[in-house]
C-alpha positions as CSV (number, residue, x, y, z in Angstrom):
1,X,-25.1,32.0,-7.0
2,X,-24.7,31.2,-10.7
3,X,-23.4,27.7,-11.3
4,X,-21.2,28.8,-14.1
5,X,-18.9,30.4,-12.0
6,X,-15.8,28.9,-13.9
7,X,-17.0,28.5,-17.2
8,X,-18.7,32.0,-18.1
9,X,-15.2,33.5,-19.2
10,X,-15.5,31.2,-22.4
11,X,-19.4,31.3,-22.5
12,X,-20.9,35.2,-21.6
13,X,-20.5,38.4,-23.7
14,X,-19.9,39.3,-27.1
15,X,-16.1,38.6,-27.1
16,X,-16.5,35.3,-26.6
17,X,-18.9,34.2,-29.5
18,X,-16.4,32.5,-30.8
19,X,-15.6,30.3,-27.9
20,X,-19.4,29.7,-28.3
21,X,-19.5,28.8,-32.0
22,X,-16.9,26.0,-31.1
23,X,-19.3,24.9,-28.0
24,X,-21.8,24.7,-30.2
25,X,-20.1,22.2,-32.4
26,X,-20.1,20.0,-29.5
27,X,-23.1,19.9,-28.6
28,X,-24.4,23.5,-27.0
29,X,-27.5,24.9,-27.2
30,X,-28.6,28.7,-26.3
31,X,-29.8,27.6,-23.1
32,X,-26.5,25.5,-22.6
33,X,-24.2,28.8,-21.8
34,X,-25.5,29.2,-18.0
35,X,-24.9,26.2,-17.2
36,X,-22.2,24.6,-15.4
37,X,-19.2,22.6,-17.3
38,X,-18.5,19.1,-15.8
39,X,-15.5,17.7,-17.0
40,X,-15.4,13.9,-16.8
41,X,-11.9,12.7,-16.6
42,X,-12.3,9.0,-18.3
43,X,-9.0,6.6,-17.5
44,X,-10.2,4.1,-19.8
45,X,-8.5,2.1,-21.7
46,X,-7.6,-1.9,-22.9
47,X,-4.2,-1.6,-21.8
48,X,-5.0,-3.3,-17.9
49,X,-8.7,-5.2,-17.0
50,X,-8.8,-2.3,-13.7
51,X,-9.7,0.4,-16.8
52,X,-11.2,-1.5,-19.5
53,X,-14.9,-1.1,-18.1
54,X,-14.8,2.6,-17.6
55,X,-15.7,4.1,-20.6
56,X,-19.2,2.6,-19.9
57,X,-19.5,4.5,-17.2
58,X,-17.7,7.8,-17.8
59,X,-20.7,7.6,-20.7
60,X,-23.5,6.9,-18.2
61,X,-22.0,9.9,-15.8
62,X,-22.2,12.1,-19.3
63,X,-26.2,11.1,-19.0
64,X,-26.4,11.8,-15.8
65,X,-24.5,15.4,-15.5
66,X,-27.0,16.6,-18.8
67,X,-30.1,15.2,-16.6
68,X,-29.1,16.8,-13.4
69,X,-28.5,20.3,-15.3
70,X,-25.3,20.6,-16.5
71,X,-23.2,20.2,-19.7
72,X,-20.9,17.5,-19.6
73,X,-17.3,17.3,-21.4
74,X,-15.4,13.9,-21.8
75,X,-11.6,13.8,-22.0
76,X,-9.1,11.1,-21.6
77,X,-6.5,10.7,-19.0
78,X,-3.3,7.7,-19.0
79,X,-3.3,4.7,-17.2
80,X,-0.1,2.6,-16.5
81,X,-0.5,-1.2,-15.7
82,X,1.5,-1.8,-12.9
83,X,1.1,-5.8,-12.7
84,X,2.1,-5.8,-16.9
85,X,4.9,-3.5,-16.4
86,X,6.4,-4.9,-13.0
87,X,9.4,-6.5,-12.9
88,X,10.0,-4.9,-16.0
89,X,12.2,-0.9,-17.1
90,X,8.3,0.0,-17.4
91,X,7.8,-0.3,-13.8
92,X,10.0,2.9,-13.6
93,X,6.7,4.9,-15.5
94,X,4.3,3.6,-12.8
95,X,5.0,6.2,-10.3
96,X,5.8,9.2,-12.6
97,X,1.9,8.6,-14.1
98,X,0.7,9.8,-10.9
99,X,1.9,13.1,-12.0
100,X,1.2,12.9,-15.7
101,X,-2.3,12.3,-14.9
102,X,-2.7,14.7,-12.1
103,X,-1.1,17.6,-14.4
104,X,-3.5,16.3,-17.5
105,X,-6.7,16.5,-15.4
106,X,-5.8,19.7,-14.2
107,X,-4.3,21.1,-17.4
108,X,-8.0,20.2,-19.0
109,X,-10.3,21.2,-16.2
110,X,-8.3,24.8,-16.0
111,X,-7.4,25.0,-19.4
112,X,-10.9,24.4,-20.7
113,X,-12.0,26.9,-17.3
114,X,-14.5,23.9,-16.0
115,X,-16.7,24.4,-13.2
116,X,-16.6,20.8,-11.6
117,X,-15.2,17.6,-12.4
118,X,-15.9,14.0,-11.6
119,X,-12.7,11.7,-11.7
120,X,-13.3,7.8,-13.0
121,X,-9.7,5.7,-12.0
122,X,-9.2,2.1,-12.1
123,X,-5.1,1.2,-11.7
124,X,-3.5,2.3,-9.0
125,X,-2.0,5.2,-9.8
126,X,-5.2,6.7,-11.2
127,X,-6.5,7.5,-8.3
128,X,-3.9,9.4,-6.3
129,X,-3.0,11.6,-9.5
130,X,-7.1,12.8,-10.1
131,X,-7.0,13.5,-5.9
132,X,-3.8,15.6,-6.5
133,X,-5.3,17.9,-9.3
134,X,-8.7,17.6,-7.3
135,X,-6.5,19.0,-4.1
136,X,-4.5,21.6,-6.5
137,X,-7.6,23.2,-8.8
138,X,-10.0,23.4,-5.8
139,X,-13.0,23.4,-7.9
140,X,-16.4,20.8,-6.7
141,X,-14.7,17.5,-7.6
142,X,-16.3,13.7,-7.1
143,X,-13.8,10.8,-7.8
144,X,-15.7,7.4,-8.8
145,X,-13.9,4.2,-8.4
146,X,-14.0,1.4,-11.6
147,X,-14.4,-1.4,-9.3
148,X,-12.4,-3.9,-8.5
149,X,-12.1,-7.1,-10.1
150,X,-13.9,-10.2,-8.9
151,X,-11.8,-13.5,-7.7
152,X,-10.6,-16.0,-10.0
153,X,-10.8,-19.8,-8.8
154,X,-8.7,-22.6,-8.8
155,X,-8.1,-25.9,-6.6
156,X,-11.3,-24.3,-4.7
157,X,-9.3,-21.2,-3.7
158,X,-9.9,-17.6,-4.9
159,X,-7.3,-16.1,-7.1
160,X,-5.7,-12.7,-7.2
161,X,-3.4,-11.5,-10.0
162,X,-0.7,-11.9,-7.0
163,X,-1.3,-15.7,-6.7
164,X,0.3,-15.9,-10.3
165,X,3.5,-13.9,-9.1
166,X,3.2,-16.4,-6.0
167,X,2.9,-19.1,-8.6
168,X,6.3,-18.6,-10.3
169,X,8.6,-18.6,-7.0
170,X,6.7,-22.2,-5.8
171,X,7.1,-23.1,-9.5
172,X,10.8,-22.3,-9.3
173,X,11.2,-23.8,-5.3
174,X,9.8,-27.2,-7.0
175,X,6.9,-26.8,-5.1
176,X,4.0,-26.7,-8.4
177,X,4.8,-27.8,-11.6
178,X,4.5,-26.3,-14.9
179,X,0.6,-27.5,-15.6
180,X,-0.5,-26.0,-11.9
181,X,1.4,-22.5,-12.6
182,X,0.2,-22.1,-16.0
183,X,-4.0,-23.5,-14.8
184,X,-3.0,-20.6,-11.9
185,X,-2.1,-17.8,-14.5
186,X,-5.0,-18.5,-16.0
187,X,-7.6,-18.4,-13.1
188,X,-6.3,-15.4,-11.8
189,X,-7.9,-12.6,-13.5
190,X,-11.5,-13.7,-14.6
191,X,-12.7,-10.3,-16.2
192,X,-12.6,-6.4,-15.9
193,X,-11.9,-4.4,-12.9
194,X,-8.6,-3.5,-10.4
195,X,-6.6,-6.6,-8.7
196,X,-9.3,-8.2,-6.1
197,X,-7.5,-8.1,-2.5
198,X,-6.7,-5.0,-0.6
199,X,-3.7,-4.1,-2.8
200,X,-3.2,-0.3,-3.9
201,X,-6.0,0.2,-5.8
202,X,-9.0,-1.1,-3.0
203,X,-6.5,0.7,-0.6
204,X,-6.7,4.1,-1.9
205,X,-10.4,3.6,-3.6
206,X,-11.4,2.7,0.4
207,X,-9.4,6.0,1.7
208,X,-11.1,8.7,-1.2
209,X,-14.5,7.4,0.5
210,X,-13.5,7.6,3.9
211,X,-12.4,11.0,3.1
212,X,-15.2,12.0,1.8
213,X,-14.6,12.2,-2.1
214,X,-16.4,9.8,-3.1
215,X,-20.1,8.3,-2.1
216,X,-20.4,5.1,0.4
217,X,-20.2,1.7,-0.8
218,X,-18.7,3.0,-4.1
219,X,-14.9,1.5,-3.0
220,X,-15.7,-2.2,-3.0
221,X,-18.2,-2.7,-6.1
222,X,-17.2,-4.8,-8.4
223,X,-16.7,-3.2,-11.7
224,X,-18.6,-5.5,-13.5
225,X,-21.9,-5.5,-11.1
226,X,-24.7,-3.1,-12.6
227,X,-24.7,-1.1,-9.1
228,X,-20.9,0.5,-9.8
229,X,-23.2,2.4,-13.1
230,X,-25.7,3.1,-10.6
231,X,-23.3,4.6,-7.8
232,X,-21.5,6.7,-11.3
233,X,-24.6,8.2,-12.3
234,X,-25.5,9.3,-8.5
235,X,-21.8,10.6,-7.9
236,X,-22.8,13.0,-11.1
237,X,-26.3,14.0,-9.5
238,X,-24.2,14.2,-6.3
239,X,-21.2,16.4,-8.1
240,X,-23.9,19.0,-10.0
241,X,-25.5,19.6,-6.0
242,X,-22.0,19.9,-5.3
243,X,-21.2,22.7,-8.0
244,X,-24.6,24.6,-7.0
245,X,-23.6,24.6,-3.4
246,X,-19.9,25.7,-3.8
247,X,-18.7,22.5,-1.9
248,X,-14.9,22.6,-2.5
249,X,-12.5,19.8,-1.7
250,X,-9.7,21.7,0.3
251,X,-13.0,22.1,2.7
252,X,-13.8,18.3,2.7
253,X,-9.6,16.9,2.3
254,X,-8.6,18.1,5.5
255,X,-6.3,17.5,8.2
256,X,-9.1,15.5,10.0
257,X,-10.4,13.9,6.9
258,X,-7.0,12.5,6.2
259,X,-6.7,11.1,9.6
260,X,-9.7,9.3,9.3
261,X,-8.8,7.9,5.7
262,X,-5.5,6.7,7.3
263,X,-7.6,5.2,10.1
264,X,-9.4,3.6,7.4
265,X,-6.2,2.2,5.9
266,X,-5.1,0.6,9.1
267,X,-8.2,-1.2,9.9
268,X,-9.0,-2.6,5.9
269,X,-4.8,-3.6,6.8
270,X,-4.3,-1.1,3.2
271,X,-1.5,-0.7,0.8
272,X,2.0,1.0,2.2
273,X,1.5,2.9,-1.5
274,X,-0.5,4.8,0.9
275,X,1.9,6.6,2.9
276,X,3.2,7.7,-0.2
277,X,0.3,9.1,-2.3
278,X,-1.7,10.4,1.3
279,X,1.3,12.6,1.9
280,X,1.7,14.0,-1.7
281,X,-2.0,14.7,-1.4
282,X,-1.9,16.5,2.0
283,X,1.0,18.5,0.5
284,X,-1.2,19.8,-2.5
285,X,-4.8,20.6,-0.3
286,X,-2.7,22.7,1.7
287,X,-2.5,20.6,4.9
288,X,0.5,19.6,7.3
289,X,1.0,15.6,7.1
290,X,4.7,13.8,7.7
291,X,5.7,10.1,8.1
292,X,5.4,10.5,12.4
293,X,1.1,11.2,11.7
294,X,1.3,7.8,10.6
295,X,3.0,6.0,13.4
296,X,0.6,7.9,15.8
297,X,-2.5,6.5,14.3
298,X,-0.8,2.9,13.9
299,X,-0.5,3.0,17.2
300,X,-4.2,3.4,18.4
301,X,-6.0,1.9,14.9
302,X,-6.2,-2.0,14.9
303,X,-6.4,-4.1,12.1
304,X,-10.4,-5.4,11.8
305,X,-10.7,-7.1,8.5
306,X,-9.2,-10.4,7.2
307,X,-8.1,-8.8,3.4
308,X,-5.6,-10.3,0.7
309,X,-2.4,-10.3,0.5
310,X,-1.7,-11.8,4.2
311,X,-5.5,-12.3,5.2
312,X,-7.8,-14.5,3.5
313,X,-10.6,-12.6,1.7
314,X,-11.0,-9.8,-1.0
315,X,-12.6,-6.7,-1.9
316,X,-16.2,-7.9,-3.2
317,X,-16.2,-10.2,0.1
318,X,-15.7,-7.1,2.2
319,X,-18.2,-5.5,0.1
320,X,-21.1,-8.3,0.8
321,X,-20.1,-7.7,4.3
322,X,-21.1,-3.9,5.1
323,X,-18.2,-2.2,2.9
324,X,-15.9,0.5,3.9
325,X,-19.1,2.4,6.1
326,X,-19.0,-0.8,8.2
327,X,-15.5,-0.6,9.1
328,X,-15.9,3.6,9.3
329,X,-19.0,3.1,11.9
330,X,-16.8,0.8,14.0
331,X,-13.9,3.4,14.1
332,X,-16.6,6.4,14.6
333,X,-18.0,4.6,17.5
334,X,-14.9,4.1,19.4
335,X,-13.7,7.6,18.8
336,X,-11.3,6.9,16.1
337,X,-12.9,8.6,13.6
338,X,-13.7,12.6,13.1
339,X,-17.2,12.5,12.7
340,X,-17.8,16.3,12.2
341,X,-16.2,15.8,8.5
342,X,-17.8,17.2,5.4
343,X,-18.5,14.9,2.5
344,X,-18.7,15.8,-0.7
345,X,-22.7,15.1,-0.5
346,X,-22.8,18.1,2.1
347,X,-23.6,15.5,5.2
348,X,-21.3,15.0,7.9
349,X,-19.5,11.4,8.5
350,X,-21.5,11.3,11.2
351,X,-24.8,11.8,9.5
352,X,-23.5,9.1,6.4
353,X,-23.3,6.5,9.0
354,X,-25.8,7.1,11.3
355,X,-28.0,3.9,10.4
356,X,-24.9,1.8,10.1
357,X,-24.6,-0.7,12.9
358,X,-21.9,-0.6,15.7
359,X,-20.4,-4.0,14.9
360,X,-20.4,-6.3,12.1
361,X,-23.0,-8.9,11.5
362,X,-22.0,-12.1,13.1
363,X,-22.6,-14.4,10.2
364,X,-19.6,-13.2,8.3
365,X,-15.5,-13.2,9.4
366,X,-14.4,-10.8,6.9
367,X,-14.6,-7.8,8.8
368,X,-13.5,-8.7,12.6
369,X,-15.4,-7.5,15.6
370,X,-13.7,-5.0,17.9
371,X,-13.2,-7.2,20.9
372,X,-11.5,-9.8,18.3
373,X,-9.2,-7.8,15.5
374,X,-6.6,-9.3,13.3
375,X,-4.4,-7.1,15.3
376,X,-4.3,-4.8,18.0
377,X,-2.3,-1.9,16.1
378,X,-2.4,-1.4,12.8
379,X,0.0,-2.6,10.0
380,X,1.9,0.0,8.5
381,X,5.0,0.9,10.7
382,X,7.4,4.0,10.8
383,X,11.0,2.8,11.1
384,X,14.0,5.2,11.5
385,X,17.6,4.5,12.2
386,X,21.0,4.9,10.4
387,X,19.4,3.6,6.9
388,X,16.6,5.7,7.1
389,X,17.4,8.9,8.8
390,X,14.2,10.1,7.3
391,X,11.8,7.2,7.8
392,X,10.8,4.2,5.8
393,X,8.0,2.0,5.7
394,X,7.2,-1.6,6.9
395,X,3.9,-3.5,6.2
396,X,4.4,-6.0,9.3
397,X,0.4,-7.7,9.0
398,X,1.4,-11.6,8.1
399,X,4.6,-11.4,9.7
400,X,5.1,-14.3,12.6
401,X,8.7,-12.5,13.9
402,X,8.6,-8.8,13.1
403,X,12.1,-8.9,14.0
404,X,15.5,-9.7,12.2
405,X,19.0,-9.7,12.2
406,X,21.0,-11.0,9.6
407,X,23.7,-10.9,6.7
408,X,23.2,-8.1,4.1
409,X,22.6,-9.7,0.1
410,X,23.0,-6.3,-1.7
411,X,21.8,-5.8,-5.1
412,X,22.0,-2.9,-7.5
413,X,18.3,-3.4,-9.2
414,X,15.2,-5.6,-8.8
415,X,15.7,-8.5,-11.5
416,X,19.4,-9.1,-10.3
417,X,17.6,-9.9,-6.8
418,X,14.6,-11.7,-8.5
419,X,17.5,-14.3,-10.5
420,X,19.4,-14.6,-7.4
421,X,16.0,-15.7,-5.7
422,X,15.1,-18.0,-8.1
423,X,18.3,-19.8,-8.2
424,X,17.8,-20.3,-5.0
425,X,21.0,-18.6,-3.8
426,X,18.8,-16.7,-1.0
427,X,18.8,-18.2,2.3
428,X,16.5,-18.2,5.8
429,X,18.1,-15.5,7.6
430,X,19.2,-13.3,4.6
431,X,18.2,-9.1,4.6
432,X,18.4,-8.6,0.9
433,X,18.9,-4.5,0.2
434,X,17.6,-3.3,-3.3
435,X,19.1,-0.1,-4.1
436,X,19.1,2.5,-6.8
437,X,15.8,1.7,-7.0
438,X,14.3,5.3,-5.5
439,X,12.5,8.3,-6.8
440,X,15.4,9.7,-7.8
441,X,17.5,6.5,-8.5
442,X,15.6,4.3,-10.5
443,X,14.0,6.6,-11.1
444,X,10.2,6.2,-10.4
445,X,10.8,4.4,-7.4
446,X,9.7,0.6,-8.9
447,X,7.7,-2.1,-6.9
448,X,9.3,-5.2,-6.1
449,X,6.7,-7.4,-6.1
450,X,8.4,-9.8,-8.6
451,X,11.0,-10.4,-5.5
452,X,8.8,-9.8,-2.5
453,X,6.2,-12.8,-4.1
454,X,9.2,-14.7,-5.3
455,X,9.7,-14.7,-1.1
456,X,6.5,-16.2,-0.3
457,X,6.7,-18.6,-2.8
458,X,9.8,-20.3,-2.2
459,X,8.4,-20.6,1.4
460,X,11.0,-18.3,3.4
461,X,8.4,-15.4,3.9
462,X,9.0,-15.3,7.6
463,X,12.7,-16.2,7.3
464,X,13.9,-13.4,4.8
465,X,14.1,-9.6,5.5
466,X,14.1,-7.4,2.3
467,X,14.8,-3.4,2.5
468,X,14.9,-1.2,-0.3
469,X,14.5,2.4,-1.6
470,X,11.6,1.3,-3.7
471,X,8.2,0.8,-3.6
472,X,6.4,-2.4,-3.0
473,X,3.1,-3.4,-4.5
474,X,0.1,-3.6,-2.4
475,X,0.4,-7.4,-3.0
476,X,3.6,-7.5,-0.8
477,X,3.3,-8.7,2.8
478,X,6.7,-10.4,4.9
479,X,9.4,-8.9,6.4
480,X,9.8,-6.0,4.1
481,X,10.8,-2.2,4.4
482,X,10.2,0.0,1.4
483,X,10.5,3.7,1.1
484,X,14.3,3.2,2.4
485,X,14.9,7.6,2.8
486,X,17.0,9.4,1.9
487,X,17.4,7.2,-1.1
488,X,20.9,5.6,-2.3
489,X,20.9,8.3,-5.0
490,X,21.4,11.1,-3.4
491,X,23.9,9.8,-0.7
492,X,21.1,7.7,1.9
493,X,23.1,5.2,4.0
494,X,21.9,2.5,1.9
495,X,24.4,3.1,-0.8
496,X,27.7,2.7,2.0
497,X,25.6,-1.4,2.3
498,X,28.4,-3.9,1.9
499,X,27.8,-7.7,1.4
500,X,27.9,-9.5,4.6
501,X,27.3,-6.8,6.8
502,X,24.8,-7.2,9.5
503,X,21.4,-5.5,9.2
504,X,18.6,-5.3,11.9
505,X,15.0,-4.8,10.9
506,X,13.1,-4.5,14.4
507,X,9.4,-3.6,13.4
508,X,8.5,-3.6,17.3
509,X,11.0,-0.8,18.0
510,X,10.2,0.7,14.3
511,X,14.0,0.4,14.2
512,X,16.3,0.1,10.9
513,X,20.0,0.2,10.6
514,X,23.0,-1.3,9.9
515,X,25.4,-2.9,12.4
516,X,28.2,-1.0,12.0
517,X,30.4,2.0,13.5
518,X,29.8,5.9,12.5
519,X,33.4,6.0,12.2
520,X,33.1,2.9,9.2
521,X,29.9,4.4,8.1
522,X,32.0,7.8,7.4
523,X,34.9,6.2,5.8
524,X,32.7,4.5,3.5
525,X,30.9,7.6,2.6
526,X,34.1,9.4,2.1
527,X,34.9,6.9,-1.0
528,X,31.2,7.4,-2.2
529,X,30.4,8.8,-5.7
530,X,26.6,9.6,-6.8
531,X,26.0,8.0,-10.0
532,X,25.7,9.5,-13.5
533,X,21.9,10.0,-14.5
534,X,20.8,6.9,-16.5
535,X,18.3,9.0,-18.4
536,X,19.3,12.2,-19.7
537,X,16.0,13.0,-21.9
538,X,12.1,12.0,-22.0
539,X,10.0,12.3,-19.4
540,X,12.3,10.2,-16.4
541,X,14.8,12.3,-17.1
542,X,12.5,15.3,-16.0
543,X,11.0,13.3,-13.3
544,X,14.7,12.3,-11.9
545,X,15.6,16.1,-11.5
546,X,12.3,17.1,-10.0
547,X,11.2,14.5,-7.5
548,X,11.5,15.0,-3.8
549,X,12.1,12.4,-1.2
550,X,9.9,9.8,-0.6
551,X,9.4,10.6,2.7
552,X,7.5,13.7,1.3
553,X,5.4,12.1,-1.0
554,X,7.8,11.9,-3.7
555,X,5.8,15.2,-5.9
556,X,7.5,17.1,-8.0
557,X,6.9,20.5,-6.9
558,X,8.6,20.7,-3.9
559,X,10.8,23.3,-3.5
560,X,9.7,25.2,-6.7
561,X,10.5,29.0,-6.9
562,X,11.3,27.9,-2.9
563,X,7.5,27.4,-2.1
């Protein structure tokens, strides 16, 4: 089979001597036109420390792809910062890059008709949008992880870039003063790499390897450790065997694969980002996935390791202590993990962790042993009721009482809840509802870490609910319930919210509603009017009319020419 199998309608025959002569320019020799093209889709950049270390090694995979064979092509992709722009209008771009870089990676790979391509993400976004246009172009694809960062220390504690956002709500409770938050802001991000704990980026970087995309061990290096170059330039050597073999990703993302990456997700106690991004990728490989898959492997998955934001370790601890394949071999051996999957290496799960041992070494805590998890189902819950006719999603690991009732603070965006929090005007026993805040309504669907930390800080973590059509970061743990669907946008239950009224989040019945008759919800809704558009050109404005629910992944291709 030639190798080329994408790539020869710009390099073979006589019509295409141009295409050639412009190769050429590049860096192709005569003996360079059979080869295979591997693009390398390179998210660096100095805007956020999670991408500034990967042009290093997008350049040592452009070694590596020449000495396994191939020709190699470099091109850039976007990255948004999500802990510079939160709290902030820029938040709103966060979730609309997963489909800027998605349709640029795929717009270069096809465009440019390349045979294979290996993906390098950092922020969290990056990773989700290079599996989408992995999922969508089908072509041997390898996605390689920047690394996370490594702790910061102060006061002999490790530091994530959440304890700063902690920081400011005990700075503004009058729990630290002024010398402590600012010694904290700047202890908390020591050097290059994505934030430490089990936040977004770890959560999704942990999934793509337990799925098979990407190689073992890879999604807990530190990005600054020499072995995250090493891992690169074997994921190219790995991604050129790939290409010669014909090993696609729609046959390695499958509807098993994805089960065990969300089996993954429970047990690390991962990101509720995740519920998001796993059913826009499910959507584009072709495979049936909806909010219910989730609940079903909750309930049988327990939590094992003891990660940031609620637990006490991070990413490069998990790493010393066996990595992802230590947590996959404990799943695998209690039948909770597929172990007839593909990987993108051509060996089974099974076969990857056949020499990893069936429990975790006793002389570490990070990673639990099954007779002693951090809980006995996993953390991200399912709730429905009349605010979320749809679904909506709950992180409920570090939650004492995953059940409230209480008065309704409504709020219209994020920063008028963040001031209202730091004046201290929220009290134990308040459900504060964010709205307007969705795919649709923001739009890009914004994290409210700002808040949810703001929460923990002042101390009422266990004494505050918060609900909202938004996101939260990966950094959020308490009694919160994102992905609020339908949205308040489009007419979702949480728009009819009135101040005072009584609101029940009941995690242990995956219950979410508000306390009130049909017959007041209806009058309410009668009196309802959507909201004008508050963009009406640039790139939200196109992302506002295009989005889907959240409880589909929130793409933007959904009902397309009615596909």
């Amino acid at each position: 089979m030639p190798e080329n199998l994408k790539s020869k309608v710009i390099t073979q025959g006589v019509q295409r001597s141009p295409n050639r002569a412009m190769l050429r320019a590049v860096g192709f020799q005569d003996a360079d036109f059979n080869k295979a093209i591997v693009g390398i889709a390179n998210g660096y950049s100095t805007i956020t420390p999670c991408n500034m270390g990967i042009n290093q090694l997008a350049q040592r995979a452009e070694i590596s792809v020449k000495n396994a064979g191939a020709m190699p092509q470099i091109f850039g992709t976007i990255t948004i910062s999500d802990g510079i722009s939160m709290g902030t209008e820029g938040m709103k771009y966060s979730l609309v890059s997963r489909e800027v870089i998605a349709d640029s990676i795929e717009t270069a790979c096809t465009g440019q008709s390349m045979d294979g391509v290996l993906a390098i993400g950092g922020c969290d976004k990056n990773m989700p949008g290079a599996m989408l246009a992995i999922a969508r172009m089908n072509i041997p694809a390898i996605f390689v992880y920047g690394g996370t960062i490594k702790p910061g220390h102060y006061d002999g504690k490790d530091l994530t870039v959440v304890s700063s956002f902690e920081a400011v709500g005990q700075y503004s409770a009058g729990k630290i003063d002024e010398n402590e938050l600012l010694a904290v802001e700047r202890s908390a991000c020591p050097g290059a790499g994505s934030c430490g704990g089990m936040f977004t980026a770890n959560t999704m970087s942990s999934a793509f390897e337990a799925m098979g995309m990407s190689l073992p061990y890879s999604s807990t290096m530190a990005a600054e450790d020499a072995e995250k170059a090493d891992s690169t330039e074997k994921s190219a050597f790995v991604l050129v065997e790939a290409i010669r073999k014909q090993i696609l990703p729609r046959q390695i993302i499958t509807r098993k694969s994805i089960e065990n990456a969300i089996s993954v997700i429970m047990a690390v106690g991962g990101s509720t980002n995740a519920v998001l991004h796993f059913l826009a990728i499910a959507r584009a490989a072709g495979v049936e996935l909806t909010l219910d898959d989730f609940e079903t492997i909750r309930g049988r998955v327990p939590v094992l390791c003891d990660l940031k934001p609620s637990g006490r370790y991070v990413a490069t601890d998990l790493h010393k202590a066996g990595g992802i394949p230590q947590v996959m071999k404990m799943l695998l051996a209690h039948d909770l993990l597929h172990g007839d999957c593909l990987t993108i290496s051509g060996q089974t799960v099974a076969e990857v962790l056949a020499d990893i041992p069936a429990e975790p070494s006793p002389t570490q805590d990070v990673i639990r042993p099954w007779d002693n998890p951090m809980y006995a189902q996993g953390h991200l819950a399912i709730l429905k009721g009349n605010l979320a006719s749809e679904g909506a999603v709950a992180k409920i690991t570090g939650v004492k009482k995953p059940v409230i009732t209480g008065p309704a603070r409504v709020f219209e965006s994020e920063e008028s809840c963040l001031d209202a929090i730091l004046a201290g005007k929220i009290k134990a026993g308040d459900v504060i509802i964010i709205r307007y805040e969705g795919p649709k309504g923001g739009p890009g669907m914004r994290e409210m870490l700002a808040p949810t930390s703001a929460i923990i800080g002042a101390g009422l973590g266990d004494s505050v609910g918060l609900i909202t059509d938004g996101r939260f970061s990966g950094g959020t743990y308490g009694m919160v319930v994102g992905h609020v669907a339908p949205e308040a946008a489009v007419g979702g239950n949480i728009a009819l919210v009135e101040e005072g009224d009584s609101i029940t989040i009941d995690a242990n019945s995956r219950l979410l509603q508000v306390n009130i008759s049909d017959a007041e919800l209806a009058s309410r809704r009668a009196n309802w009017q959507p909201r004008p558009p508050r963009y009406t050109k640039g790139v939200l404005a196109k992302y506002a009319k295009l989005v889907a629910s959240s409880s589909v992944g929130a793409v933007t291709d959904l009902d397309l020419f009615g596909n």
